[in-house]
N, C-alpha and C positions, 0 to 999 in steps of 0.2 A: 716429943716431937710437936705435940697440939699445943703445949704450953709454949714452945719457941713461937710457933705461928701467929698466938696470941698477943706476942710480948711484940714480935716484929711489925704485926698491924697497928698496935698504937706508937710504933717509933717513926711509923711512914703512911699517915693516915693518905696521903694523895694516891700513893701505889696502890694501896687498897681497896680506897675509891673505884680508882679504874678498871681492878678486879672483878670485884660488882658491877660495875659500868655493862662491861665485855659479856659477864656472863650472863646477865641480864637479855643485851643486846641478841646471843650464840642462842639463849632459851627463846627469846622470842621468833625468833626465823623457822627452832625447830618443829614449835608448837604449831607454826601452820599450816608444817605439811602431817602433821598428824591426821591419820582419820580420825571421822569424828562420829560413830557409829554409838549411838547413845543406848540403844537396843538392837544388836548385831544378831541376826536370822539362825536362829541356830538347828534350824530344825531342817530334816534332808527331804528332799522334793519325793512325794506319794503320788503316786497316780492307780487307778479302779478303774478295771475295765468289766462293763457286764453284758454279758450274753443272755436274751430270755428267748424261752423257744420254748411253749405252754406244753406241747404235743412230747418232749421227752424228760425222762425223767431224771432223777438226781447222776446216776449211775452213767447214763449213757451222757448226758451232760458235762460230768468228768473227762469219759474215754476220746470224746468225738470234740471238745471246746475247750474246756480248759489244761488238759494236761498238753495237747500241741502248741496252746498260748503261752503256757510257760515256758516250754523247750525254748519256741522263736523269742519269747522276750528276755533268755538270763541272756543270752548271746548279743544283749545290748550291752555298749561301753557305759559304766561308771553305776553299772547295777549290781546292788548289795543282796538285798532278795526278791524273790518273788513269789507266793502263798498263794493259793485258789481257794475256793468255799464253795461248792455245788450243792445244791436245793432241789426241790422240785419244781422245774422250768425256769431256772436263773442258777447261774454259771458269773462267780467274781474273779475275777484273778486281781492282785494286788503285785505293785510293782514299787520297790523303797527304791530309792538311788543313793549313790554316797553322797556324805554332805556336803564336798564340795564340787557337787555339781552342779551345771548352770541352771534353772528351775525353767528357761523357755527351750533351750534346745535338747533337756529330757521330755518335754512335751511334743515335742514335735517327733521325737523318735519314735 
């Protein structure tokens, strides 16, 4: 089949020309609706939120800031997890979102 093809393009070099010509022409239109994303974000939008409050400590910090923070934050759309870390007077909750989520209207949730 590849050797016909071969033998047909040097019997009718114009047609084949045009072949080229065409595809040429079809690759150049499609290339520019190509994105063109040279380094594409691949990483999914983190947001930290911290609570300090000198006066209690690791424990109560937990019960009373971050375990309600995470209740009300999985019940956000397009979030994957969300982890806490409680200290003595500082309270993080960490909130991942999937990655393809918008990075300004998960900040504003």
């Amino acid at each position: 089949m590849i050797s016909g093809l071969i033998r047909q393009s040097f019997f009718s070099p114009l047609l084949t020309a045009l072949l080229v010509a065409a595809g040429t022409v079809i690759g150049g239109f499609w290339i520019q609706d190509l994105r063109r994303d040279v380094f594409p974000d691949l990483s999914a939008p983190v947001f930290n939120v911290i609570a300090q409050n000198a006066a209690m400590g690791a424990e109560e910090l937990e019960r009373a800031i971050a375990i309600p923070l995470e209740v009300a934050l999985a019940g956000l759309p397009d979030v994957r997890r969300v982890r806490s870390n409680s200290q003595l007077g500082v309270a993080q909750v960490t909130i991942e979102f999937d990655p393809g989520a918008d990075y300004y209207r998960s900040r504003q949730l």
